[in-house]
C-alpha positions as CSV (number, residue, x, y, z in Angstrom):
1,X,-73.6,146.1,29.5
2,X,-77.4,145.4,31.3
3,X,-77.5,142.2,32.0
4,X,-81.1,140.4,30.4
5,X,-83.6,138.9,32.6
6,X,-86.2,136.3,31.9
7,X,-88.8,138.9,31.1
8,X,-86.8,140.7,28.4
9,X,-85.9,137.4,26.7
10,X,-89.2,136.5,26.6
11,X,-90.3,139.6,24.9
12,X,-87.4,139.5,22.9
13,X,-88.2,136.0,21.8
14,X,-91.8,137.0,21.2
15,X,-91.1,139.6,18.8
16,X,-88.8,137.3,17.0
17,X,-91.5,135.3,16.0
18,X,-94.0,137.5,15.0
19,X,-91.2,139.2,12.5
20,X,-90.1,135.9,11.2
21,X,-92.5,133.5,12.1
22,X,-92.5,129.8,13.8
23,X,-91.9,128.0,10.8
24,X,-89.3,129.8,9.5
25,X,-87.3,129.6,12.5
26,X,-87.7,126.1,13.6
27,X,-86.2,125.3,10.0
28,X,-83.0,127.3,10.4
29,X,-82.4,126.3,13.8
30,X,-83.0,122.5,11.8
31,X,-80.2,123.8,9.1
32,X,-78.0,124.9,12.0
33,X,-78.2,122.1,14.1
34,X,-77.2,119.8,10.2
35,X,-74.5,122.2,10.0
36,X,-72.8,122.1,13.3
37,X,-73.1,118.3,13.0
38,X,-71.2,118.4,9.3
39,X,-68.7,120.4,11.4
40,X,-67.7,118.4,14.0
41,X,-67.8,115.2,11.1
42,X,-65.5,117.4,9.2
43,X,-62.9,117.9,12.1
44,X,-62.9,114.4,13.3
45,X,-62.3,113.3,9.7
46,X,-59.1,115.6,9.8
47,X,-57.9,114.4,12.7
48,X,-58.6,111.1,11.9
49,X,-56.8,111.7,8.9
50,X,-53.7,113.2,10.7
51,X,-53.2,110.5,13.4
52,X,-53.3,108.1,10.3
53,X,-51.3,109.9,8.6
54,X,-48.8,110.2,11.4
55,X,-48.6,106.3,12.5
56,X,-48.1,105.3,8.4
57,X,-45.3,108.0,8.1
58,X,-43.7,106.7,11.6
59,X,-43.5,103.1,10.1
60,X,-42.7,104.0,7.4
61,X,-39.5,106.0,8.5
62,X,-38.4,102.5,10.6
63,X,-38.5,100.5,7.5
């Protein structure tokens, strides 16, 4: 596989924008960005969830 230089990402950035346009990309780079952060929210909660989950169900068991 060719590796890309800086002058092909350029153009290939440049011809991004001219089929979809600036605004339309900075907003779903926006929506990405809110959905990687819901994400990583979502996972912590699991695990959050889980390591409560696991210390009530360990004192519960010594009762």
């Amino acid at each position: 596989m060719p590796h890309l230089g800086g002058a092909e990402l350029i153009i290939i950035l440049v011809i991004v924008i001219i089929l979809f346009g600036g605004g339309r990309i900075a907003r779903l780079g926006g929506e990405l960005g809110t959905a990687i952060k819901e994400f990583r929210r979502g996972v912590s909660d699991s695990e959050k969830k889980d390591k409560d989950a696991a210390v009530t169900g360990g004192e519960q068991s010594q009762s």
